[in-house]
N, C-alpha and C positions, 0 to 999 in steps of 0.2 A: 298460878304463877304471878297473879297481880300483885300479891304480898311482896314479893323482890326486887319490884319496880320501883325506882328511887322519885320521891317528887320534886327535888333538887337533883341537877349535875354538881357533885362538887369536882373541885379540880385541885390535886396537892402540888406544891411547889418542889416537894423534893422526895428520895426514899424513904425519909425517915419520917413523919407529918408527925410525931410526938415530940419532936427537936432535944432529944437525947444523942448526946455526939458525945463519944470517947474514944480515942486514940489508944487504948489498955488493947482494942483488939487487933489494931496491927502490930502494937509494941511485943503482941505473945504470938500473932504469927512471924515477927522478923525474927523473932526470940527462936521458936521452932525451926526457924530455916538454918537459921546457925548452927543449931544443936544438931539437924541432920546431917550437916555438911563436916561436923564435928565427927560423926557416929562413919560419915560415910568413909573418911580417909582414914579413921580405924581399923575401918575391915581387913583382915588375911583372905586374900585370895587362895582358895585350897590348894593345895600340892596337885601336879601331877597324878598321883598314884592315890589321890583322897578315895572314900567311899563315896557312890553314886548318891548317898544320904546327904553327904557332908556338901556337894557341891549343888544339890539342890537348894540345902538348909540356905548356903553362900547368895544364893540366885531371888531367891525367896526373901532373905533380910534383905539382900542388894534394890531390889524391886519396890519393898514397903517403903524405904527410907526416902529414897528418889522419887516418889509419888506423891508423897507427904511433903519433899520440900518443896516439889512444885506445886504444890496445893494451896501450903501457906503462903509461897510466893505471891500466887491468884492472889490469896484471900490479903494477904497483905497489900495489895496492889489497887485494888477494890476499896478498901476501908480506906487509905490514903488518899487516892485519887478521886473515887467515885461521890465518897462521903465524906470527908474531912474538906479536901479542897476543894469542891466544885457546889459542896451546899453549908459548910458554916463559915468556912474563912469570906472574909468581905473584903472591899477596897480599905476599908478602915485599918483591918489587920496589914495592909500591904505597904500604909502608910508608917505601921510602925517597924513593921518588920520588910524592909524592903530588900532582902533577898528571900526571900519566904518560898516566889514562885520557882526562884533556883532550887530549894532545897526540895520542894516536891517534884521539880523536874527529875531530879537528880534520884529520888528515892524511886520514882515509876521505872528509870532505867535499872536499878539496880535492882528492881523488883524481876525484871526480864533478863535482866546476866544471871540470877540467883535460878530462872528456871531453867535456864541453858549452862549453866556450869554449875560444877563442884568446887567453889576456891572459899577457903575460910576467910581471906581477907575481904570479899566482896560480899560474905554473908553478914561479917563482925560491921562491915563500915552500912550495908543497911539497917543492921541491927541500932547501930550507934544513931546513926541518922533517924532513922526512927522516932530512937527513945529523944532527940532534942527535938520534935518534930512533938511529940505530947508535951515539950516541958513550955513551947509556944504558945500549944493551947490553953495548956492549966495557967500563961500569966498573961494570955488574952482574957481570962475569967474573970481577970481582977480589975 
């Protein structure tokens, strides 16, 4: 087991220690959450009188979709707050953008209505918020 022993501690600063940061992965989970919430108030709730197929089939998409958007929720939640803000944005960026910390406040909460509700207007305005939330990034780049 002495091959495994490190002869240095290192110590990383953040999750990422390769400093690859992109916003594309919350932009496609806000993106998904949308689409589910779009998919969800599509649904027909079966008749009365459905086959026991039909109301399973209902229970079953009903289940997949809801799973999925609070999934992306998480993972959008995670990739915004976890790793965008709290390990590449700096006080510099804050300087220029000085509602920044509003707009990721604002996106962590909508990340937590998205996993507790079905409303397209709160999935489209995280969605929205999101996607201006990478277009920060891409001209903090520059």
């Amino acid at each position: 087991m002495g091959i495994f022993k490190p002869s240095h501690v290192a110590h990383a600063h953040c999750h990422v220690p390769c400093g690859i940061y992109d916003p594309t992965f919350a932009i496609n989970a806000a993106e998904t959450v949308a689409k589910m919430v779009d998919q969800l108030l599509a649904m027909e709730v079966p008749s009365p009188d459905a086959s026991g197929a039909e109301k399973i089939k209902f229970h079953h998409d009903l289940e997949r979709r809801v799973t999925n958007k609070e999934e992306h929720a998480k993972k959008c939640k995670y990739e915004l707050l976890d790793v965008l803000w709290t390990q590449y944005f700096k006080p510099e960026h804050l300087e220029r953008w000085p509602d920044l910390h509003e707009k990721f406040h604002r996106a962590g909460h909508l990340c937590t209505q998205n996993m507790q509700n079905i409303d397209a207007a709160l999935a489209q305005e995280l969605w929205d918020l999101t996607k201006e939330i990478g277009e920060i990034f891409a001209a903090s780049k520059t």
